[in-house]
C-alpha positions as CSV (number, residue, x, y, z in Angstrom):
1,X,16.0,1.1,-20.1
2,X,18.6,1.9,-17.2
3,X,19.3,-0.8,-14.8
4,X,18.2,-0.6,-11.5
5,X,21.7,0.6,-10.2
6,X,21.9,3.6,-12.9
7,X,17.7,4.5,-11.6
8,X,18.8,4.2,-8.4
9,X,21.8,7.0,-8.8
10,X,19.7,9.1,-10.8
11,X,17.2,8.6,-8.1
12,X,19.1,9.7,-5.0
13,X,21.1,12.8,-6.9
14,X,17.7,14.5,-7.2
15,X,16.9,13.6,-4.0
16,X,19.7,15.5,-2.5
17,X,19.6,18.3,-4.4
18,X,15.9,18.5,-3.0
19,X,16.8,18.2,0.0
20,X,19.7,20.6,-0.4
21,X,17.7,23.4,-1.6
22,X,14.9,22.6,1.4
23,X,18.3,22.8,3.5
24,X,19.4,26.0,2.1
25,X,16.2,27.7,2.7
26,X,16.1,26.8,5.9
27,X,19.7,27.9,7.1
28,X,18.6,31.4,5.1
29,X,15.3,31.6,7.7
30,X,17.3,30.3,10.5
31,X,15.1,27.4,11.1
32,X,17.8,25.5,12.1
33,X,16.0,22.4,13.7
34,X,14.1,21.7,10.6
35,X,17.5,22.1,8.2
36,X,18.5,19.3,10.9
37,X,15.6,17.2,10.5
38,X,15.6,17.5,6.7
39,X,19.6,16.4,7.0
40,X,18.6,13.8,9.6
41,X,15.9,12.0,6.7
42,X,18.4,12.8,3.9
43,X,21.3,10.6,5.5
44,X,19.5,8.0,7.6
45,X,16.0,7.2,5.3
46,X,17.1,8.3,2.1
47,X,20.7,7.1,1.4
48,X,20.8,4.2,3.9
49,X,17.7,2.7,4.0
50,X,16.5,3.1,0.8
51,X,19.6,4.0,-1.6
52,X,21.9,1.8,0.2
53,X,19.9,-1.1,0.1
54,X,18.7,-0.3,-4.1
55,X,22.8,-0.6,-5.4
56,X,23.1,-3.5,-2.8
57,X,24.0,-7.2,-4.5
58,X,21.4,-9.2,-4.1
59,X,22.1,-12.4,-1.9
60,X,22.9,-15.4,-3.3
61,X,23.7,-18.4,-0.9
62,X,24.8,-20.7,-4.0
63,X,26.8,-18.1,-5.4
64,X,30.2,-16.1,-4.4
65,X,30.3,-12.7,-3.1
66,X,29.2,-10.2,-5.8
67,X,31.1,-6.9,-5.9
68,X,29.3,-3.2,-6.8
69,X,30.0,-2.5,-10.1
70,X,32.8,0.5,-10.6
71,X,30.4,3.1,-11.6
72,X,27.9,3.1,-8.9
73,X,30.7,2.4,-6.7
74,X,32.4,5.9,-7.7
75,X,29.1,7.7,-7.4
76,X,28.2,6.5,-4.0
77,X,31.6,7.7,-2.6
78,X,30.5,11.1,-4.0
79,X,27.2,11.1,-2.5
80,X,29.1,10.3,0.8
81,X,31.5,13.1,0.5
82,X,28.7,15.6,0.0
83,X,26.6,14.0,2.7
84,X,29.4,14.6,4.7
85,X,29.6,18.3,3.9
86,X,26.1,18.8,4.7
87,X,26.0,17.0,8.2
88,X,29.7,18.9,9.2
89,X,27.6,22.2,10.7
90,X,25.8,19.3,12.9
91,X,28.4,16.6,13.9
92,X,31.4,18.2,13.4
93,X,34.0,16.0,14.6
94,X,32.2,12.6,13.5
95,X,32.0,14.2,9.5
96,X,35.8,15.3,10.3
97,X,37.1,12.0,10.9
98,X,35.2,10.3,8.3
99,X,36.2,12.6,5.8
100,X,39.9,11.6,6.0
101,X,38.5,7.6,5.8
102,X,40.8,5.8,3.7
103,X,37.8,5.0,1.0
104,X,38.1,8.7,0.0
105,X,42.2,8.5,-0.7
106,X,44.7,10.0,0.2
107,X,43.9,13.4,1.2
108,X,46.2,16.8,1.2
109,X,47.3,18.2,4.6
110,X,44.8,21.1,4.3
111,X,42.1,18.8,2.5
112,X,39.7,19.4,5.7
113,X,35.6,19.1,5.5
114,X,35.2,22.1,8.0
115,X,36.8,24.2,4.8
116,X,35.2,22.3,2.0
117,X,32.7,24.1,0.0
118,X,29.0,22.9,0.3
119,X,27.8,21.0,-3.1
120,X,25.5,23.1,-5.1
121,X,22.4,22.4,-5.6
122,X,21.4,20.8,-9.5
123,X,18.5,19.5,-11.2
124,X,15.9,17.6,-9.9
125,X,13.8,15.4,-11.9
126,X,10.3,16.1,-10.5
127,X,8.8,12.8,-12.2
128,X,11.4,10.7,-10.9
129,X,10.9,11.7,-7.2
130,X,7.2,11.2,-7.3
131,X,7.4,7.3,-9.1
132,X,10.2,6.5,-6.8
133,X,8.1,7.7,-3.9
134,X,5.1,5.6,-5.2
135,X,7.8,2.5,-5.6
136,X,9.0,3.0,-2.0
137,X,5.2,2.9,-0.8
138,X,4.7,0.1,-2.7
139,X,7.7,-2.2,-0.8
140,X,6.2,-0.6,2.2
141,X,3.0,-2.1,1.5
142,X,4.4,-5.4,0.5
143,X,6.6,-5.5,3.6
144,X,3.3,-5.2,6.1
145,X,1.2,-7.6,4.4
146,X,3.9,-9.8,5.0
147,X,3.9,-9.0,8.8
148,X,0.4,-9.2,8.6
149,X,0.2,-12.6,7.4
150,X,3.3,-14.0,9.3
151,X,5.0,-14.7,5.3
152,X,9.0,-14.9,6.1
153,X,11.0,-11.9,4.8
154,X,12.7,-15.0,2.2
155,X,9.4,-16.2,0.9
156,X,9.0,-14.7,-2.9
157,X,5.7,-13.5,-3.8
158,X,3.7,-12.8,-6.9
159,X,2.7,-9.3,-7.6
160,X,-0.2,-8.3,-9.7
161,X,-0.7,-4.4,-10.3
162,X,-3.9,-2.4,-11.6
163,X,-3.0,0.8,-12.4
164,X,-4.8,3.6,-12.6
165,X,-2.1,6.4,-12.6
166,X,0.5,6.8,-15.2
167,X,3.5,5.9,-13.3
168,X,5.5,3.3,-15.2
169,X,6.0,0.4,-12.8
170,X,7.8,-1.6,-15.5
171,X,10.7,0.7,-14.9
172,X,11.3,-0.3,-11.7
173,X,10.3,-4.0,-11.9
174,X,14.0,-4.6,-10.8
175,X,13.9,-2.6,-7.6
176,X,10.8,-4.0,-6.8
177,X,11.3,-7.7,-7.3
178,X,14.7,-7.1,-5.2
179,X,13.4,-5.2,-2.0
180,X,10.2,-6.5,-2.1
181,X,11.7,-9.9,-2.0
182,X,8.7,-10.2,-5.1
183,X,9.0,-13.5,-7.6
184,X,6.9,-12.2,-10.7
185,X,5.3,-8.8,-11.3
186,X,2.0,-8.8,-13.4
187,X,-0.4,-6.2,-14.8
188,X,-4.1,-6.7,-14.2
189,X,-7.1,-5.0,-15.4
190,X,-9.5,-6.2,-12.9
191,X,-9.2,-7.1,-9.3
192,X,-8.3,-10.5,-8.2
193,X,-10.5,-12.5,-6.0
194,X,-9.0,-13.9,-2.7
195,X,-5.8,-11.8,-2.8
196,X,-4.1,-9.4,-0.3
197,X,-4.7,-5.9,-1.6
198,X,-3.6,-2.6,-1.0
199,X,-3.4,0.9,-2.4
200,X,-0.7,3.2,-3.6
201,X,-2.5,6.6,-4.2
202,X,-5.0,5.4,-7.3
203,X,-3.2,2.3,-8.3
204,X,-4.3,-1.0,-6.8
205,X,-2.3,-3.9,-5.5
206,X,-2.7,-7.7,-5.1
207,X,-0.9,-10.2,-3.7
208,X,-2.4,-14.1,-4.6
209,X,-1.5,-16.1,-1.1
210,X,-1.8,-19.5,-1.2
211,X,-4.3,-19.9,2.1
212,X,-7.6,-18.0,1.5
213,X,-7.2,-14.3,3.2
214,X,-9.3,-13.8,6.3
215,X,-12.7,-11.9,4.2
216,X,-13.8,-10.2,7.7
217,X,-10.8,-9.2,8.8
218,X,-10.2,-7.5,4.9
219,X,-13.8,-6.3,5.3
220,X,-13.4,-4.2,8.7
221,X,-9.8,-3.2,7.3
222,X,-11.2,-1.3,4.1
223,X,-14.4,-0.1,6.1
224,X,-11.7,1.6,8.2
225,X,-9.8,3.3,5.3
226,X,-12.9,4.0,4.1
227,X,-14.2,5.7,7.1
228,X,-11.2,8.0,7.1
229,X,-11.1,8.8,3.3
230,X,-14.8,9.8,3.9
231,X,-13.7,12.0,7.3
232,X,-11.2,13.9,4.8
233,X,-13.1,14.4,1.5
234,X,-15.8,15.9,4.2
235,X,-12.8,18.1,5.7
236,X,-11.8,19.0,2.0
237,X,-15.4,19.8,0.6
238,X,-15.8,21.7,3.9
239,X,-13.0,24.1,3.0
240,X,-13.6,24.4,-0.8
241,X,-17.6,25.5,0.3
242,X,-15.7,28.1,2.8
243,X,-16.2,31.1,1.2
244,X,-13.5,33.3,3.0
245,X,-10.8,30.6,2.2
246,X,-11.7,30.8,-1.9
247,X,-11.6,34.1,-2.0
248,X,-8.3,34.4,-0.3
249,X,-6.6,31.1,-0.8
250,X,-3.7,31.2,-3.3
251,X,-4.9,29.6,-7.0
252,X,-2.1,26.8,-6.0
253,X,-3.5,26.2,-2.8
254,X,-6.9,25.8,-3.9
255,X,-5.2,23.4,-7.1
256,X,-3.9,21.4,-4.1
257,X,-7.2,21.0,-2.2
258,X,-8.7,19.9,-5.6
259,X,-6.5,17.2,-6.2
260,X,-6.9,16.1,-2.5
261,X,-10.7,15.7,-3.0
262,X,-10.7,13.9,-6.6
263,X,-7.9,11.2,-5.7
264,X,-10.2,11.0,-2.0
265,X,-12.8,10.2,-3.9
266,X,-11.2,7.9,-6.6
267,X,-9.8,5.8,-3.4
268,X,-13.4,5.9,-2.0
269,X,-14.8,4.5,-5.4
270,X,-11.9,1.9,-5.3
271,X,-12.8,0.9,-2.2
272,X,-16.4,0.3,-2.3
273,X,-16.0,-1.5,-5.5
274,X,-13.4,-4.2,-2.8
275,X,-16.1,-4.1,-0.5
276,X,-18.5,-5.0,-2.9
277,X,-16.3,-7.5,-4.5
278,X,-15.8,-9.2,-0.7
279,X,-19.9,-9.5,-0.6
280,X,-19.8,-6.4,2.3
């Protein structure tokens, strides 16, 4: 099983070229604000809030400084080289300068990022970007019940999952234990009774605290969610019964609208079954 360094690489280098080919297409319909945009997530969610922080060493107080190893160093200065080519059209004179940085070497005279060809775009591993999606959802969800609770950002938590999907959370126990700040992740096959839940599409979450969670303020939480899931299953049943829209709606779009309505109503189930656990 790769480590979580080597997922991590593998990770971002199909997230670029996904983002290079959305780029590309945009340039070629002159939509030049939303090639921008699309740049603008690559650089600053992507590769520096979620890359950066994947390869990081961990902290250890009791232990001295850790140093990247050589490989992931190597291909991170190569996914900042090409994120430098693709931001050039936009900052110019910032990509310029740090194109001649001295982490890149020494560069020839006419070694310049204004002349440098744009990467080109490769594979992308479609399966990969969807379970790394789910795994960055996840640490989201972690990170707010943490908020919500007032837990310090250093406290370790346990992690039970439930899963309902077929995304292989084992493979990314290591970059959820790290960025989650999680002390042991566990597999469940039913929920767990005074634990902080959440959702991540179909799968279902829980985090064991140690004080009892607050039932009514869980309660009126899920019979929010489950106000809106109900609100958009109606919107999505509304336009499958539309008959103008199934006779001229693209097979794929109506595939889409059919997957929107059974995971609505999966979470739906999901949720009533919490509500029901809770005594609501």
């Amino acid at each position: 099983m790769p480590n979580t360094n080597q997922v991590a690489i593998q990770w971002f280098e199909s997230r670029f070229n996904q983002a290079l080919a959305e780029i590309d297409e945009q340039f070629n319909q002159y939509r030049l604000s939303e090639a921008l945009m699309t740049t603008y997530k690559l650089v600053w969610d992507d590769f520096c809030a979620w890359y950066l922080e994947m390869i990081k060493p961990a902290y250890n107080p009791n232990a001295e400084k850790q140093a990247i190893d050589k490989e992931t160093y190597e291909a991170t200065i190569g996914f900042f080289e090409d994120i430098l080519k693709v931001l050039h059209p936009f900052t110019p004179f910032i990509s310029e300068e740090l194109w001649h940085d001295d982490i890149f070497g020494e560069r020839a005279t006419m070694d310049c990022c204004i002349v440098a060809l744009l990467p080109a775009i490769g594979e992308m591993d479609a399966r990969l970007l969807t379970e790394v999606e789910a795994i960055k959802q996840l640490i989201t969800e972690v990170r707010n019940v943490r908020n919500a609770k007032n837990l310090s950002p250093k406290e370790k938590l346990p992690l039970s999952i439930k899963v309902n999907s077929d995304v292989k959370y084992d493979a990314y126990n290591a970059i959820i234990t790290k960025l989650g700040n999680i002390d042991v992740v566990s597999f469940t096959d039913s929920k767990i009774a005074g634990a902080a839940s959440f959702l991540v599409g179909t799968d279902e979450f829980f985090i064991p605290l140690q004080a009892n969670i607050d039932v009514p303020a869980e309660i009126e939480r899920l019979k929010a969610e489950l106000a809106y899931l109900e609100g958009f299953l109606k919107s999505v049943n509304a336009k499958l019964q539309n008959e103008r829209f199934m006779a001229n709606a693209k097979p794929e779009i109506i595939e889409i609208e059919l997957r929107k309505k059974a995971d609505a109503e999966t979470k739906i189930a999901i949720i009533k079954e919490s509500l029901k656990s809770l005594g609501a």
